[in-house]
NUVEX-746843 format. One record per residue: z, y, x of N, C-alpha, C in turn; residue number from 1. Coordinates in nm, 3 decimals, decimal comma. Example, Ala and Ser with C-alpha at 12.3 -4.5 7.8 and 13.67 -1.06 7.14 Angstrom:
# NUVEX-746843
+---------+---------+---------+---------+---------+---------+---------+---------+---------+-----+
!      nz !      ny !      nx !     caz !     cay !     cax !      cz !      cy !      cx !   n !
+---------+---------+---------+---------+---------+---------+---------+---------+---------+-----+
!   0,780 !  -0,569 !   1,319 !   0,780 !  -0,450 !   1,230 !   0,780 !  -0,330 !   1,320 !   1 !
!   0,708 !  -0,225 !   1,285 !   0,714 !  -0,106 !   1,367 !   0,787 !   0,003 !   1,290 !   2 !
+---------+---------+---------+---------+---------+---------+---------+---------+---------+-----+
END
This chain:
# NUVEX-746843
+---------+---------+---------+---------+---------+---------+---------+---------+---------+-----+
!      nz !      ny !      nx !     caz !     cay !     cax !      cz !      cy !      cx !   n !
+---------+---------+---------+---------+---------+---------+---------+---------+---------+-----+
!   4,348 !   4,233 !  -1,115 !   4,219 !   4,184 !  -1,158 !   4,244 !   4,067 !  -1,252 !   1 !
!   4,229 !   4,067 !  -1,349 !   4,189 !   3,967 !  -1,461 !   4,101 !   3,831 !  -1,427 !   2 !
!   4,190 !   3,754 !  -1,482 !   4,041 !   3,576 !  -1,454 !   3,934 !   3,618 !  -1,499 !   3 !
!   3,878 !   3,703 !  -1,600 !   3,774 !   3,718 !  -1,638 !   3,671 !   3,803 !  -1,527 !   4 !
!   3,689 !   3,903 !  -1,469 !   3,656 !   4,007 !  -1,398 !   3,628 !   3,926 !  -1,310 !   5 !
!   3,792 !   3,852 !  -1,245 !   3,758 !   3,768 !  -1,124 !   3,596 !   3,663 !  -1,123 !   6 !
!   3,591 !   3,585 !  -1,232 !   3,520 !   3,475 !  -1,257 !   3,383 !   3,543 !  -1,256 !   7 !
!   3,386 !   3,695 !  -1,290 !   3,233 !   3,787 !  -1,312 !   3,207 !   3,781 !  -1,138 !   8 !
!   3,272 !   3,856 !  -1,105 !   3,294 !   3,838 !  -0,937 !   3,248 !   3,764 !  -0,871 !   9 !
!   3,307 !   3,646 !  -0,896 !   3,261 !   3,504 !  -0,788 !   3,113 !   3,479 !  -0,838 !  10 !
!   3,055 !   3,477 !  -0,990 !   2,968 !   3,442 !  -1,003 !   2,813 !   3,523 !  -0,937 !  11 !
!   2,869 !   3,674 !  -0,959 !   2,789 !   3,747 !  -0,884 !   2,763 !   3,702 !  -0,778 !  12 !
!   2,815 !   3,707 !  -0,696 !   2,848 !   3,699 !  -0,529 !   2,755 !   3,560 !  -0,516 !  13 !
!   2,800 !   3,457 !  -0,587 !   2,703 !   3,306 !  -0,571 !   2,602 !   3,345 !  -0,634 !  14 !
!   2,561 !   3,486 !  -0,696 !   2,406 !   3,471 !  -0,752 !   2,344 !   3,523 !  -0,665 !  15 !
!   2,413 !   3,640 !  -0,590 !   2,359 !   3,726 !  -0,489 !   2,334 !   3,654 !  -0,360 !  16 !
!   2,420 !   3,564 !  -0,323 !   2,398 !   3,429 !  -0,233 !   2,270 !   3,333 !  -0,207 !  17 !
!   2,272 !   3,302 !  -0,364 !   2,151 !   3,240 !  -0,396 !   2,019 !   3,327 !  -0,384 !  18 !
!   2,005 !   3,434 !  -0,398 !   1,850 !   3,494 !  -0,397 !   1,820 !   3,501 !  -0,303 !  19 !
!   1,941 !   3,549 !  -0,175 !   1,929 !   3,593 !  -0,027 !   1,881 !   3,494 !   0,060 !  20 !
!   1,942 !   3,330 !  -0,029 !   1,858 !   3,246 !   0,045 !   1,725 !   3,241 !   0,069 !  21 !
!   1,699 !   3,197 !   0,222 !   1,548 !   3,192 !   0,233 !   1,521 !   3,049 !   0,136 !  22 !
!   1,364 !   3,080 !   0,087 !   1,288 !   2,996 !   0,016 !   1,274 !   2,842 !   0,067 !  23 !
!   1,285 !   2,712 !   0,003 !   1,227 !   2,609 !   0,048 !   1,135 !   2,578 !  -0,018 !  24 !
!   0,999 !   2,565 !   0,024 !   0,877 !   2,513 !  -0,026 !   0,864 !   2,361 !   0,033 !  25 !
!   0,800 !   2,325 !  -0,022 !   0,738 !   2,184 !   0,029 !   0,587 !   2,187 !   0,021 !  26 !
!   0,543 !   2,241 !   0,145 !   0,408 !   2,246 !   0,167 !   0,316 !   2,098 !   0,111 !  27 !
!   0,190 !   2,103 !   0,056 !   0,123 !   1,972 !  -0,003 !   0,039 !   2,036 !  -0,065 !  28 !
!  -0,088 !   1,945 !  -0,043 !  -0,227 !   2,010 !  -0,056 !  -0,287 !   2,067 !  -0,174 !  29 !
!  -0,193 !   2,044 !  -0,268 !  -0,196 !   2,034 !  -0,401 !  -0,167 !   2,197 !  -0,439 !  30 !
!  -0,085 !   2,244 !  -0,370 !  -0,004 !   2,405 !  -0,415 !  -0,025 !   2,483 !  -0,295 !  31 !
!  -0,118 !   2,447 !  -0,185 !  -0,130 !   2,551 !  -0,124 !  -0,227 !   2,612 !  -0,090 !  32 !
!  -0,315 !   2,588 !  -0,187 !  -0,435 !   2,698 !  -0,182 !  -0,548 !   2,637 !  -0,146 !  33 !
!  -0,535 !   2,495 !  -0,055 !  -0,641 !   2,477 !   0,046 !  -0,709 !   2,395 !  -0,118 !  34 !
!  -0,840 !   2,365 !  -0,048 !  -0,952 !   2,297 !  -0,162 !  -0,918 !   2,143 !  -0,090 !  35 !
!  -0,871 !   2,080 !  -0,232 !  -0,810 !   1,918 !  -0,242 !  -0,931 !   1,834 !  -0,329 !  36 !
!  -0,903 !   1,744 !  -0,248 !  -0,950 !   1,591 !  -0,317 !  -0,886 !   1,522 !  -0,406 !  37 !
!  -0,867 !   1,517 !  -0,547 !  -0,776 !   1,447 !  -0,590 !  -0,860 !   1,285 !  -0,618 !  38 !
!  -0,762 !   1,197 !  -0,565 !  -0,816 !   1,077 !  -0,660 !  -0,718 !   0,978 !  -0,746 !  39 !
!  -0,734 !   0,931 !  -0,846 !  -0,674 !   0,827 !  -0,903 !  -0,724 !   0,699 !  -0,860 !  40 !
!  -0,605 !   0,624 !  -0,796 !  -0,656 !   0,498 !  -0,755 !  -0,565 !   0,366 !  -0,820 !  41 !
!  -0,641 !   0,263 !  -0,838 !  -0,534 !   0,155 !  -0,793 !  -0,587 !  -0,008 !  -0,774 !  42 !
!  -0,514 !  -0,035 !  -0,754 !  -0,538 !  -0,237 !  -0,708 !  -0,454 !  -0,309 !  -0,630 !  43 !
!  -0,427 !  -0,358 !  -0,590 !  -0,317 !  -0,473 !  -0,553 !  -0,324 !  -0,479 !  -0,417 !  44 !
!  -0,169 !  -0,547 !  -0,355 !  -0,123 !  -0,543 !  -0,230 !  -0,133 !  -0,723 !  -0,230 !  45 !
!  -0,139 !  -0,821 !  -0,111 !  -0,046 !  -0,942 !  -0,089 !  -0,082 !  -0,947 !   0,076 !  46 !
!   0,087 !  -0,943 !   0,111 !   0,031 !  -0,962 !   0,256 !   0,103 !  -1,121 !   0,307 !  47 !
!   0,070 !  -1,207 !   0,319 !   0,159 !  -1,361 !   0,287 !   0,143 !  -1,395 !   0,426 !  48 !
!   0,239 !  -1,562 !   0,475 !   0,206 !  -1,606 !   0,603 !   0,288 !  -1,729 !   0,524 !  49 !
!   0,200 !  -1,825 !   0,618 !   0,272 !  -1,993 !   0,594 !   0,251 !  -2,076 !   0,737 !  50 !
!   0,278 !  -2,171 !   0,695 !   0,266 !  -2,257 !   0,807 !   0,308 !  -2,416 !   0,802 !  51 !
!   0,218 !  -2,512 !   0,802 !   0,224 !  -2,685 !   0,802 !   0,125 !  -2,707 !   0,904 !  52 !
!   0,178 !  -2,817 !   0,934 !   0,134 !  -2,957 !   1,027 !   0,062 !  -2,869 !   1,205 !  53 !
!   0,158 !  -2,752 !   1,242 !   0,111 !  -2,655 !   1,303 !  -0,015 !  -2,560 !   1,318 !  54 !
!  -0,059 !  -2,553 !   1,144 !  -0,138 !  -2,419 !   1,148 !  -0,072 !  -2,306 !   1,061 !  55 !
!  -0,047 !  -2,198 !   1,156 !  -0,022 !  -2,075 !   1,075 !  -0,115 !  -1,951 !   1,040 !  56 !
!  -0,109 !  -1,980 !   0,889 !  -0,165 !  -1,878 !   0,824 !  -0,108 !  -1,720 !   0,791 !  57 !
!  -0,208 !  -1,626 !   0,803 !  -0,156 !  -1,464 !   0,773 !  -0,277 !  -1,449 !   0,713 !  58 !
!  -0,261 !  -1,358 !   0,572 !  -0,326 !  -1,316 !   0,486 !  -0,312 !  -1,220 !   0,423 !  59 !
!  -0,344 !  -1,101 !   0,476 !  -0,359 !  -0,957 !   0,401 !  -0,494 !  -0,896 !   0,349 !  60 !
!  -0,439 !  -0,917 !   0,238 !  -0,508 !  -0,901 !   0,091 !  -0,534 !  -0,715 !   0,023 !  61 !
!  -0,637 !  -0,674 !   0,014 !  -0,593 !  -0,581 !  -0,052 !  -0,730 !  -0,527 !  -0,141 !  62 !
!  -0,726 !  -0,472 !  -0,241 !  -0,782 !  -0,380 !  -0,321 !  -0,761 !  -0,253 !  -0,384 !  63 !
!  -0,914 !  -0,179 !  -0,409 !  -0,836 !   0,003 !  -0,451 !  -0,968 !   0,001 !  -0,494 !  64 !
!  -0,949 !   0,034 !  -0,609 !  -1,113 !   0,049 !  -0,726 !  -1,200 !   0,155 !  -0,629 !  65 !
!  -1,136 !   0,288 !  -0,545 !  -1,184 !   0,393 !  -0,516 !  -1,222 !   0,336 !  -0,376 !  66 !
!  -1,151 !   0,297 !  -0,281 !  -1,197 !   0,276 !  -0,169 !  -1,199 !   0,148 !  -0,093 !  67 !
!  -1,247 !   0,028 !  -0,212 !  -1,300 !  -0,100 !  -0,184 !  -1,219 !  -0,234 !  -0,142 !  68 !
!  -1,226 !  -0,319 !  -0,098 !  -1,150 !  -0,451 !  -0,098 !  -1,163 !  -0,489 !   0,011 !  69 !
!  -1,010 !  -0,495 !   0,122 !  -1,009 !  -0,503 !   0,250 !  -0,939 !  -0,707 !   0,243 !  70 !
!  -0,971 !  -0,764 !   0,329 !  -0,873 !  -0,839 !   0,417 !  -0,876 !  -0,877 !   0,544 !  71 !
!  -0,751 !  -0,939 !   0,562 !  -0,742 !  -0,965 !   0,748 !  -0,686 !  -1,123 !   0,744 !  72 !
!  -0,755 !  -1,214 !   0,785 !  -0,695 !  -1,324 !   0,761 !  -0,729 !  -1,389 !   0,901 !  73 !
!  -0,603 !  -1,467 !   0,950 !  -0,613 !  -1,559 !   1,070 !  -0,535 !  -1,670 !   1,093 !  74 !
!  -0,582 !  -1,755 !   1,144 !  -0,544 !  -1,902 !   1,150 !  -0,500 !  -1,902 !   1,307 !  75 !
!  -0,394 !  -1,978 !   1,323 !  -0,356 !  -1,984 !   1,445 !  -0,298 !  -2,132 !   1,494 !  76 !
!  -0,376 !  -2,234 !   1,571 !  -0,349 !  -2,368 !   1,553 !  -0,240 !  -2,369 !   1,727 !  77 !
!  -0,221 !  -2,453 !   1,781 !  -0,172 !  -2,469 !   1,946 !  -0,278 !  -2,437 !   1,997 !  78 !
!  -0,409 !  -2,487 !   1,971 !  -0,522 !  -2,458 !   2,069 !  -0,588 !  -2,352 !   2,090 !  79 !
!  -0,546 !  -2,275 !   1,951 !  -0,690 !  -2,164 !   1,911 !  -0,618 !  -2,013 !   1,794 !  80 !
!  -0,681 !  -1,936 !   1,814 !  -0,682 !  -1,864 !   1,660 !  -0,808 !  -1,790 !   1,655 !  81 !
!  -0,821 !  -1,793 !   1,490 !  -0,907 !  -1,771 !   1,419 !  -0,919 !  -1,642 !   1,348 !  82 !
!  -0,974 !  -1,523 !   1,351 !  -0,962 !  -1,415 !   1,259 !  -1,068 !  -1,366 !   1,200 !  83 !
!  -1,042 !  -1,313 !   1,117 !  -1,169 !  -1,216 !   1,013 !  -1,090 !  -1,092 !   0,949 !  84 !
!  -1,159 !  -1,026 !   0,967 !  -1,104 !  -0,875 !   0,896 !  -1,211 !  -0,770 !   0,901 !  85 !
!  -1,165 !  -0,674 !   0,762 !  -1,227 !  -0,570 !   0,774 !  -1,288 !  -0,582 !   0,603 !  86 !
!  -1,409 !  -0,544 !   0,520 !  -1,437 !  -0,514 !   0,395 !  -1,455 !  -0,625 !   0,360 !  87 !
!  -1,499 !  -0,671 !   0,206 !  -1,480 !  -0,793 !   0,176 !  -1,602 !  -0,729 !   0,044 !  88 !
!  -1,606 !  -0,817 !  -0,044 !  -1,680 !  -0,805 !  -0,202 !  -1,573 !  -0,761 !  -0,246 !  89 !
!  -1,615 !  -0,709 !  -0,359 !  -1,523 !  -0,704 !  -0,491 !  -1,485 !  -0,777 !  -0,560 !  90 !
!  -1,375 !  -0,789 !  -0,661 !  -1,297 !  -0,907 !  -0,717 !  -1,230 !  -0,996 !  -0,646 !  91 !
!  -1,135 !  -0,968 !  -0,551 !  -1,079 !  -0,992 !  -0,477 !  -0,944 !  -1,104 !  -0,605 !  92 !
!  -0,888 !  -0,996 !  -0,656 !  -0,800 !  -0,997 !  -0,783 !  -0,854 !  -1,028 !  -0,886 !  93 !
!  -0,817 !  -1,097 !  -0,986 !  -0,852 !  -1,131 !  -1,139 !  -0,790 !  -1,184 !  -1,225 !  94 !
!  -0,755 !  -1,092 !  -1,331 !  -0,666 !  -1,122 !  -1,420 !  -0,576 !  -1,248 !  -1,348 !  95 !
!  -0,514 !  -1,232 !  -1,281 !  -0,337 !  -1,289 !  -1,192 !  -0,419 !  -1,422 !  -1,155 !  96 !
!  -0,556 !  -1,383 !  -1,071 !  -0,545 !  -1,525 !  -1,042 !  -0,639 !  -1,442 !  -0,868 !  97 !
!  -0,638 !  -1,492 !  -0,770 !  -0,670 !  -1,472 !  -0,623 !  -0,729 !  -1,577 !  -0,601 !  98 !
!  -0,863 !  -1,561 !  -0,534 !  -0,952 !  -1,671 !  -0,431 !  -1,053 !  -1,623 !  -0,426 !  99 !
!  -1,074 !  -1,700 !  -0,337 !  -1,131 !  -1,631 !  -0,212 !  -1,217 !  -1,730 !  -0,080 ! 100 !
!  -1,299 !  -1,721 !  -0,032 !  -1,340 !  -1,817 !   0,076 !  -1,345 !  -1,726 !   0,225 ! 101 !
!  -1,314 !  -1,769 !   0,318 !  -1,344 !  -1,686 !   0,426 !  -1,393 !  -1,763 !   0,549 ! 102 !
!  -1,462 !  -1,705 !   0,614 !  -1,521 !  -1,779 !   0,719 !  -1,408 !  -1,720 !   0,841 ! 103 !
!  -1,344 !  -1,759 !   0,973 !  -1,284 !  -1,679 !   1,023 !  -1,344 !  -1,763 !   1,194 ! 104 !
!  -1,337 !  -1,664 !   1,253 !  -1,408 !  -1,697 !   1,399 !  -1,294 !  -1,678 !   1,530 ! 105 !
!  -1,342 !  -1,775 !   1,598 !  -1,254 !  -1,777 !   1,757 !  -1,329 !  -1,701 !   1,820 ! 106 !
!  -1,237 !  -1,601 !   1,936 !  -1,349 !  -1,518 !   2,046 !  -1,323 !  -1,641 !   2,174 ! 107 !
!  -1,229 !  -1,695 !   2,182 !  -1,183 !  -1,797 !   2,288 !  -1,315 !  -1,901 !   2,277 ! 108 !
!  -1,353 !  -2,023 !   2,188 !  -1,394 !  -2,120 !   2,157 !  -1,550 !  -2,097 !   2,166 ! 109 !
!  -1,500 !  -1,958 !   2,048 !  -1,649 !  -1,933 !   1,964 !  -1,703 !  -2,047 !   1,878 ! 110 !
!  -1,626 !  -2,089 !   1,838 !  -1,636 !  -2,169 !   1,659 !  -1,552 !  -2,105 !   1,543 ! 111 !
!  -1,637 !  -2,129 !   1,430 !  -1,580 !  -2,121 !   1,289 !  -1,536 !  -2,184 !   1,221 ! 112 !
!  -1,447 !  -2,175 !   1,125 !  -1,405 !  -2,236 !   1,060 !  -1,340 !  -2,163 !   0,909 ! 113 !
!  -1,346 !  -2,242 !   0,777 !  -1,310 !  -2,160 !   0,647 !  -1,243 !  -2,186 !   0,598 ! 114 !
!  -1,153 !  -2,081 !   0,535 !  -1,033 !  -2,031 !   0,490 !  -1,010 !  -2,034 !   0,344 ! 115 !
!  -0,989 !  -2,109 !   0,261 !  -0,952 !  -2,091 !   0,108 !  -0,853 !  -2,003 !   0,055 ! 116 !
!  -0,798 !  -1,902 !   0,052 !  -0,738 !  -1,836 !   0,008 !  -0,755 !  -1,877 !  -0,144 ! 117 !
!  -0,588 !  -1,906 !  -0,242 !  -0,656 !  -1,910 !  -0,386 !  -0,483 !  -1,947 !  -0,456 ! 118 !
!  -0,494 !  -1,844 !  -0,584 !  -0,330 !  -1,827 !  -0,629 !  -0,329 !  -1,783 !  -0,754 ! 119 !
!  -0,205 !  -1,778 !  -0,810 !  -0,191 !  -1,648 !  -0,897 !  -0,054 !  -1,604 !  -0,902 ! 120 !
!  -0,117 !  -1,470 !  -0,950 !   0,012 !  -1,359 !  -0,955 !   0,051 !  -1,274 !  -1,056 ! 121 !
!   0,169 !  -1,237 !  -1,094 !   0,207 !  -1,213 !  -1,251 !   0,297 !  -1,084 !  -1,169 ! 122 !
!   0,275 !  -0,977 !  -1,272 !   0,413 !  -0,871 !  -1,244 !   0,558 !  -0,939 !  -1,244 ! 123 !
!   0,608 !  -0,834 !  -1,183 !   0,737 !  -0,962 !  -1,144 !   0,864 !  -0,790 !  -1,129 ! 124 !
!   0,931 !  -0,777 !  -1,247 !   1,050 !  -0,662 !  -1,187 !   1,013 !  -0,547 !  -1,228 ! 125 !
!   1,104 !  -0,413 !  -1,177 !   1,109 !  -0,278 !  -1,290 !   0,974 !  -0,238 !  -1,163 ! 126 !
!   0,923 !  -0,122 !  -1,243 !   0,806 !  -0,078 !  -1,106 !   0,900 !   0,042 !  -1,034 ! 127 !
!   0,858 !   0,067 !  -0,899 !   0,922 !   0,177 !  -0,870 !   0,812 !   0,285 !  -0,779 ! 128 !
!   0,887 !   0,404 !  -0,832 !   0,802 !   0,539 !  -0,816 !   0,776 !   0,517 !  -0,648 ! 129 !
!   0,636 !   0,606 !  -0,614 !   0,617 !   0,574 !  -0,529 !   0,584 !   0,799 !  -0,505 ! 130 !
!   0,645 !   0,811 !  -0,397 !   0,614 !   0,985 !  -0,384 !   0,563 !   0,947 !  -0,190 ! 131 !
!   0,474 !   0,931 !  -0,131 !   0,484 !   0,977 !  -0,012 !   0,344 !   1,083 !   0,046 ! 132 !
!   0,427 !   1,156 !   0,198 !   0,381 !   1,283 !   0,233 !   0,306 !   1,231 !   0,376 ! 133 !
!   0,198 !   1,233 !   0,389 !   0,167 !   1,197 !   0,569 !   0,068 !   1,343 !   0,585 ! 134 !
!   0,056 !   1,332 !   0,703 !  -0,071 !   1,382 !   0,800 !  -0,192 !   1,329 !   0,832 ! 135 !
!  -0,316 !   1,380 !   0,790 !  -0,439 !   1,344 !   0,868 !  -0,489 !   1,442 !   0,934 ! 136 !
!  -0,569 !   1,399 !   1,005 !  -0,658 !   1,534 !   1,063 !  -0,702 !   1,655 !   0,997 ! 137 !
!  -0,731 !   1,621 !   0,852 !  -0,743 !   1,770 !   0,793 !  -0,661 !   1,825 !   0,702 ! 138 !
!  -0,515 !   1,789 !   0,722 !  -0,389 !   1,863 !   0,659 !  -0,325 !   1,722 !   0,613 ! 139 !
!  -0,228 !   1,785 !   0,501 !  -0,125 !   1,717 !   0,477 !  -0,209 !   1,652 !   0,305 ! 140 !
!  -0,134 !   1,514 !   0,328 !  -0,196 !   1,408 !   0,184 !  -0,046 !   1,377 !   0,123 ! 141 !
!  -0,066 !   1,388 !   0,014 !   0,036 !   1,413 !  -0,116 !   0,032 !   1,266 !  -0,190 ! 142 !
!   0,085 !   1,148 !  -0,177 !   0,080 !   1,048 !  -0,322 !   0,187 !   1,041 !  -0,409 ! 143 !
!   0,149 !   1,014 !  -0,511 !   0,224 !   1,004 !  -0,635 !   0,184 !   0,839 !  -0,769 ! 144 !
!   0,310 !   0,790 !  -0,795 !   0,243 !   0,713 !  -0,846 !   0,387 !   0,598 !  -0,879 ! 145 !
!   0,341 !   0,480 !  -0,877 !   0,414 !   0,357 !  -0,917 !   0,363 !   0,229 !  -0,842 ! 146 !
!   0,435 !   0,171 !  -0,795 !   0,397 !   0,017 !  -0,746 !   0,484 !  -0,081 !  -0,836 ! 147 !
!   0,382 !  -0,210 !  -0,869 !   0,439 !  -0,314 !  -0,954 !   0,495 !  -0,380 !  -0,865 ! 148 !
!   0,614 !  -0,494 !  -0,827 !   0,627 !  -0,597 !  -0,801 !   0,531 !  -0,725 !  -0,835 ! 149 !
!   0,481 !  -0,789 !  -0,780 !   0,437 !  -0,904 !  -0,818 !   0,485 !  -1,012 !  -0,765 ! 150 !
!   0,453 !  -1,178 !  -0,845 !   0,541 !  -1,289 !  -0,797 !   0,375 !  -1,377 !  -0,797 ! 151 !
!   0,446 !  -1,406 !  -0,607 !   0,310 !  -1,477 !  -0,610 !   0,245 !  -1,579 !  -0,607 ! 152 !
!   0,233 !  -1,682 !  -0,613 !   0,210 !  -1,836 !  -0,597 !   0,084 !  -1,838 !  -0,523 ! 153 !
!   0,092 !  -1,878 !  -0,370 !  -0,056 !  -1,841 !  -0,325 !  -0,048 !  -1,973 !  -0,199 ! 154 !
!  -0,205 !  -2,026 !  -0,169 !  -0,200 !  -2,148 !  -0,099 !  -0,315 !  -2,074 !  -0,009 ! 155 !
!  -0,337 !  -2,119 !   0,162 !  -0,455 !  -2,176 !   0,214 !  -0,480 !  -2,306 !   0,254 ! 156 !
!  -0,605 !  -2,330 !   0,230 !  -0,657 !  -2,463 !   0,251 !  -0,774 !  -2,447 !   0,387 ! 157 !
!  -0,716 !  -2,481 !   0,453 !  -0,808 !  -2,476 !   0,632 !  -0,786 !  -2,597 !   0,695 ! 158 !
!  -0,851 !  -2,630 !   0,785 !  -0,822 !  -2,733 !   0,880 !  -0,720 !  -2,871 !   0,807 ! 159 !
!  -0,803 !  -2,920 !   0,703 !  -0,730 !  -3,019 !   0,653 !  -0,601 !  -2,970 !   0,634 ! 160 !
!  -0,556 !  -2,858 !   0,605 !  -0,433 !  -2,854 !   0,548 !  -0,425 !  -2,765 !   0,476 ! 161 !
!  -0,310 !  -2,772 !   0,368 !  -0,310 !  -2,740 !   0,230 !  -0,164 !  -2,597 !   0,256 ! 162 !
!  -0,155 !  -2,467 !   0,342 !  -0,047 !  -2,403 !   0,360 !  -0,020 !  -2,309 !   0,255 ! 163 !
!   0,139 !  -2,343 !   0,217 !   0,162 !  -2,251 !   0,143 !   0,264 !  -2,141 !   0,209 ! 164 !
!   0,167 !  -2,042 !   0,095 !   0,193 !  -1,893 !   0,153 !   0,310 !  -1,855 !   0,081 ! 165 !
!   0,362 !  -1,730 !   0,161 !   0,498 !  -1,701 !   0,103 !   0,434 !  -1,532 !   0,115 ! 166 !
!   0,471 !  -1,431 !   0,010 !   0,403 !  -1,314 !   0,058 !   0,519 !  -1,197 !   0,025 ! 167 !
!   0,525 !  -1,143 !   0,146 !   0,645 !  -1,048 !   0,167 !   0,621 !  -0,928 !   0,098 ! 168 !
!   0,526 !  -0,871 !   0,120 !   0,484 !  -0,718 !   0,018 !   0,323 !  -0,835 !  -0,091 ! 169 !
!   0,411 !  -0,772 !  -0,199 !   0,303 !  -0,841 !  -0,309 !   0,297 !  -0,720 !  -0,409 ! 170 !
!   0,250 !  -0,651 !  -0,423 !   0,219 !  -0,525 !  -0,564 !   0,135 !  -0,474 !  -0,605 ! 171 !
!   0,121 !  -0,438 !  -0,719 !  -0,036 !  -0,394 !  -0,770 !   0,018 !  -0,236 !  -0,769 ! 172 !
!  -0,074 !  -0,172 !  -0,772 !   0,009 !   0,006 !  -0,772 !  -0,134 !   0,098 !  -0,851 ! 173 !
!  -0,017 !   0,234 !  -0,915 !  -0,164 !   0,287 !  -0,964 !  -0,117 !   0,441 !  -0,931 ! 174 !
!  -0,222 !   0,515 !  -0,831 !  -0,142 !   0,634 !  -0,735 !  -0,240 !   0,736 !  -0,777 ! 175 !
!  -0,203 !   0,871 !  -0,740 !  -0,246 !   1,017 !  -0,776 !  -0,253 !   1,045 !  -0,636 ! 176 !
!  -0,377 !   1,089 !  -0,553 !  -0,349 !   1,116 !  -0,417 !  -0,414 !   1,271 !  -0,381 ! 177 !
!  -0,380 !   1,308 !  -0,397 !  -0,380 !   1,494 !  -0,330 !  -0,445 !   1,464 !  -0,134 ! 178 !
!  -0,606 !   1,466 !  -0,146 !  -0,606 !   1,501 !   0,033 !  -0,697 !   1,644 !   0,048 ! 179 !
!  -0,653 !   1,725 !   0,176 !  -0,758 !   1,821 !   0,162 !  -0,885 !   1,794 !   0,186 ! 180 !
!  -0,985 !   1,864 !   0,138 !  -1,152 !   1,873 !   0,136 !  -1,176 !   1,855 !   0,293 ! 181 !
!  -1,228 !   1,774 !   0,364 !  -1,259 !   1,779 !   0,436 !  -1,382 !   1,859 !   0,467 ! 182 !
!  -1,450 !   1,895 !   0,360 !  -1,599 !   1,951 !   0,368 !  -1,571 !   2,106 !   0,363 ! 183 !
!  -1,473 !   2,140 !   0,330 !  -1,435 !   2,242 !   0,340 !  -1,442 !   2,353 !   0,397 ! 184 !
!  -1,481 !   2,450 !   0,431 !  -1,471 !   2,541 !   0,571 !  -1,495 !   2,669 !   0,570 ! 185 !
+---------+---------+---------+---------+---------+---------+---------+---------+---------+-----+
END
């Protein structure tokens, strides 16, 4: 047998190999028939925490043009903590600048007290692709997209004190999200 013949040979055999393999699909709502939701979304991440003269601050920040402007913010002194969370107004973000007022409540005390949230933030680094696959109750959700880095310079002002925040996930992102129709049926 000749290298040539031989080399026809082997290649066959790895082509015939290859077809026999079973298929890998990657099931996603997008290619499998079911009726999808697509949306284009985007808006910014900061989730920060600080801490002076023993009050610690946590501040998660977020916005999505499509499905509105969340935060969770709480103060936590020796005596007490303070929280608020859940929808907020719009303009959370603005052109790289953050603030914000929040009222945040004790269930212990049952007093209030307000929260200055107020900063700014500049892209900061290369962006990186963002692909992830989860589960909800009515099938599988597909994203696609990019998250920015951002660099953040961000303060609260509560209880006579001036804490600066340090914020561990900070990014603005702009995503393609594949979910199935829930209305569907």
């Amino acid at each position: 047998m000749t290298h040539r013949t031989l080399m026809t040979a082997v290649l066959g055999a790895a082509a015939v190999a290859v077809v026999a393999l079973p298929a890998v699909a990657t099931a996603s709502p997008h290619d499998s028939g079911t009726p999808v939701t697509v949306t284009r979304e985007k808006g910014h991440v900061l989730a920060c925490t600080g801490t002076a003269s023993g009050v610690e601050v946590t501040a998660d920040l977020y916005d999505n043009d499509v499905f509105g402007t969340h935060a969770a913010v709480s103060v936590r002194t020796p005596d007490d903590e303070y929280v608020r969370g859940g929808e907020t107004e719009a303009g959370l973000f603005r052109k790289g600048r953050v603030e914000r007022e929040f009222v945040v409540g004790s269930e212990t005390s049952g007093t209030a007290r307000t929260v200055v949230i107020s900063g700014a933030y500049v892209r900061s680094g290369l962006p990186k692709r963002v692909h992830e696959v989860y589960d909800e109750p009515y099938g599988q959700v597909v994203t696609k997209g990019w998250n920015y880095p951002l660099k953040a310079d961000v303060t609260a002002r509560t209880m006579g004190q001036q804490v600066k925040l340090t914020c561990g996930d900070a990014f603005a992102y702009k995503l393609t999200t594949w979910r199935p129709d829930s209305t569907a049926e």
